[in-house]
C-alpha positions in Angstrom: 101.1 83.5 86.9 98.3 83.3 84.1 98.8 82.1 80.8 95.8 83.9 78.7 95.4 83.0 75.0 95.9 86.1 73.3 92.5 86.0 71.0 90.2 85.6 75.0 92.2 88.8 76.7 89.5 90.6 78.4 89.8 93.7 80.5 89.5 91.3 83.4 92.7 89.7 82.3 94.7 92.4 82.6 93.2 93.4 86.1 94.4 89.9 87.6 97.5 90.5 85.8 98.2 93.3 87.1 96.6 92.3 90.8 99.7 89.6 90.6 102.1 91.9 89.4 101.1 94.5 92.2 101.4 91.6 94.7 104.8 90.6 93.6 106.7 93.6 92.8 104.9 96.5 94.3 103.3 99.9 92.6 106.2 100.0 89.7 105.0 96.5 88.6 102.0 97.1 87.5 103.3 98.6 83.8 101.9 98.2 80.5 104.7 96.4 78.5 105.9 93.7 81.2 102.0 93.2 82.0 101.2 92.8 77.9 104.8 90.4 77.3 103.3 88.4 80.3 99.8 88.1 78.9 101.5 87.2 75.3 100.2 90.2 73.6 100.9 93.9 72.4 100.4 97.2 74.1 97.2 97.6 71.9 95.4 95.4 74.0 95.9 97.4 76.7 94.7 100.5 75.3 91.8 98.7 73.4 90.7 98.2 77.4 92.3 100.9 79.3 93.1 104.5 78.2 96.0 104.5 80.5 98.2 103.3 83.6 96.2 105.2 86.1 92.6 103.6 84.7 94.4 99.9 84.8 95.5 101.2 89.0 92.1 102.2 89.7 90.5 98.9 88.1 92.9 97.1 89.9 92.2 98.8 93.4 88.6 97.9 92.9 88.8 94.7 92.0 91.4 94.4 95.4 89.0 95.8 97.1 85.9 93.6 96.1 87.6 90.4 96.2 89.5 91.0 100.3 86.8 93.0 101.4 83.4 93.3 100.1 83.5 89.3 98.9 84.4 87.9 102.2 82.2 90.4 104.3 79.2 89.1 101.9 80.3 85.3 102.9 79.4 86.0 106.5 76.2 86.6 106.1 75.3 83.4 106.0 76.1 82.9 109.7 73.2 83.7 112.2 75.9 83.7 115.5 77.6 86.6 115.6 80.6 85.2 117.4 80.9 83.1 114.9 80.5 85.4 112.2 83.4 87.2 114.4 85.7 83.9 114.3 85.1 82.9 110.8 86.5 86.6 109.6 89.1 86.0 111.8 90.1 82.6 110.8 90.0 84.1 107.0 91.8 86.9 107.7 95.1 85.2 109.1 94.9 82.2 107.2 95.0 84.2 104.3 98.2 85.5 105.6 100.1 82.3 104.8 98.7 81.8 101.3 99.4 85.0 100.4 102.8 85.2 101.1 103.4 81.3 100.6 106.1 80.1 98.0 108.1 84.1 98.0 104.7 85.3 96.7 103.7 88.7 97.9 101.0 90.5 99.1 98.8 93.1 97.4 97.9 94.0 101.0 101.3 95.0 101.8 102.4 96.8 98.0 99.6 99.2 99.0 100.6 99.2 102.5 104.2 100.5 101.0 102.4 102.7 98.5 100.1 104.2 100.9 101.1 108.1 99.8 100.0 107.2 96.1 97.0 109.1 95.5 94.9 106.3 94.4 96.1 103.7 96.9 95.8 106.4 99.6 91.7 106.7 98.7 91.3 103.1 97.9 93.4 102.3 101.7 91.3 104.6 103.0 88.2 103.1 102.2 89.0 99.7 102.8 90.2 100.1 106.1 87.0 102.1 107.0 85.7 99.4 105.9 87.0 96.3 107.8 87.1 98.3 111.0 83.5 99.5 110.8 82.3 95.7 110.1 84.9 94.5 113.2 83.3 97.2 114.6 79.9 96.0 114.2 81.1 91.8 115.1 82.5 93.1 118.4 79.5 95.2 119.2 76.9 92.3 118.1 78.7 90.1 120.5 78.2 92.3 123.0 81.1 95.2 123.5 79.9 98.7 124.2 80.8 100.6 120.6 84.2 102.4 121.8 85.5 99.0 123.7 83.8 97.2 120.4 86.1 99.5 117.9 89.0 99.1 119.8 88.9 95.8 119.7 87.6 96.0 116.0 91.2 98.2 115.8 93.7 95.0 118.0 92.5 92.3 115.5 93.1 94.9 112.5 96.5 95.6 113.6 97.2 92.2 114.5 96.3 90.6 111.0 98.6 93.2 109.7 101.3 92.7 112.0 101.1 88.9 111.2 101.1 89.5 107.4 104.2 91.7 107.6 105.7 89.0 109.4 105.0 86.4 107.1 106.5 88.9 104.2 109.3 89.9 106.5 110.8 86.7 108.7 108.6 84.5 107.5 110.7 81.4 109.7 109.5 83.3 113.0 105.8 82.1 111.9 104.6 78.8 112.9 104.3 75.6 109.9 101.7 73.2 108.7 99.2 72.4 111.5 101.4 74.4 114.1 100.3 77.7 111.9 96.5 76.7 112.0 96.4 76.5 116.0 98.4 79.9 116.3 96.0 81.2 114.4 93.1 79.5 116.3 95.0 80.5 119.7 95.0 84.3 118.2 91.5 84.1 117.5 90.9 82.8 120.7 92.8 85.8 122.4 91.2 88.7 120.3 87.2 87.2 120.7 88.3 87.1 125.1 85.8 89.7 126.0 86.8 89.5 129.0 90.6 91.1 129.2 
């Protein structure tokens, strides 16, 4: 959790607050007087930035949705090899698992997966999964998959990252540790970029 000097709080500020807030404790966390006796200020703060609740969700939801999605899409670019554009989203995908559920933390991930009826969440969801299956989509098709085989393969590694990040929330002693966690994941990488099965 941040510590924010109560003279610097910016809008920004109360987004990540509520971001963590969202991942801890779900949808029902993300309210104005815990979030402003967290940050060490008043309610007026948050109005001075937000007119209400459902404008601090939907600034929330976006910034979510840059940082998992649009940010680490963008950080692929850089790669020429489309396989290995493929692996590296992989890799960042269920590695992220770990951190975010490391040390009882949540996920945001999985507080919209729960809340997935909400209408915001349900549009932002939406969206975002569009999203990260159209640009699997596209990986699996630049590495040579027809499109339908491409996007159901695009729709296996989806699934699996989300299976894996409910187990980490859920049993998280049934997941490997330390190193043994880094080659599962390599080995599940390794399974979902066979093109051959």
């Amino acid at each position: 959790m941040r510590e924010v000097k109560r003279e610097s709080l910016s809008r920004a500020d109360w987004v990540e607050a509520a971001l963590d807030a969202l991942a801890r404790g779900g949808l029902a966390a993300v309210a104005v007087e815990p979030l402003a006796k967290q940050l060490g200020t008043t309610k007026g703060s948050f109005y001075w930035h937000f007119a209400d609740r459902n404008a601090l969700l939907e600034a929330t939801l976006e910034r979510w949705e840059q940082r998992d999605t649009e940010q680490v899409i963008a950080a692929l670019d850089d790669t020429r090899d489309a396989l290995e554009r493929l692996r590296r989203l992989l890799r960042v995908a269920f590695m992220s698992v770990r951190a975010n559920t490391a040390n009882g933390g949540g996920s945001v991930e999985l507080a919209l997966q729960a809340s997935a009826s909400h209408p915001l969440v349900a549009g932002t969801l939406n969206r975002v999964t569009t999203r990260r299956l159209g640009q699997l989509t596209q990986l699996y098709t630049a590495v040579g998959l027809p499109r339908s085989r491409a996007r159901d393969h695009g729709l296996l590694a989806y699934t699996a990252f989300l299976g894996h990040l409910q187990l980490a929330h859920a049993t998280p002693d049934l997941l490997p540790k330390g190193r043994a966690f880094r080659t599962h994941v390599e080995e599940t990488i390794d399974a979902l970029v066979n093109l051959e099965a």
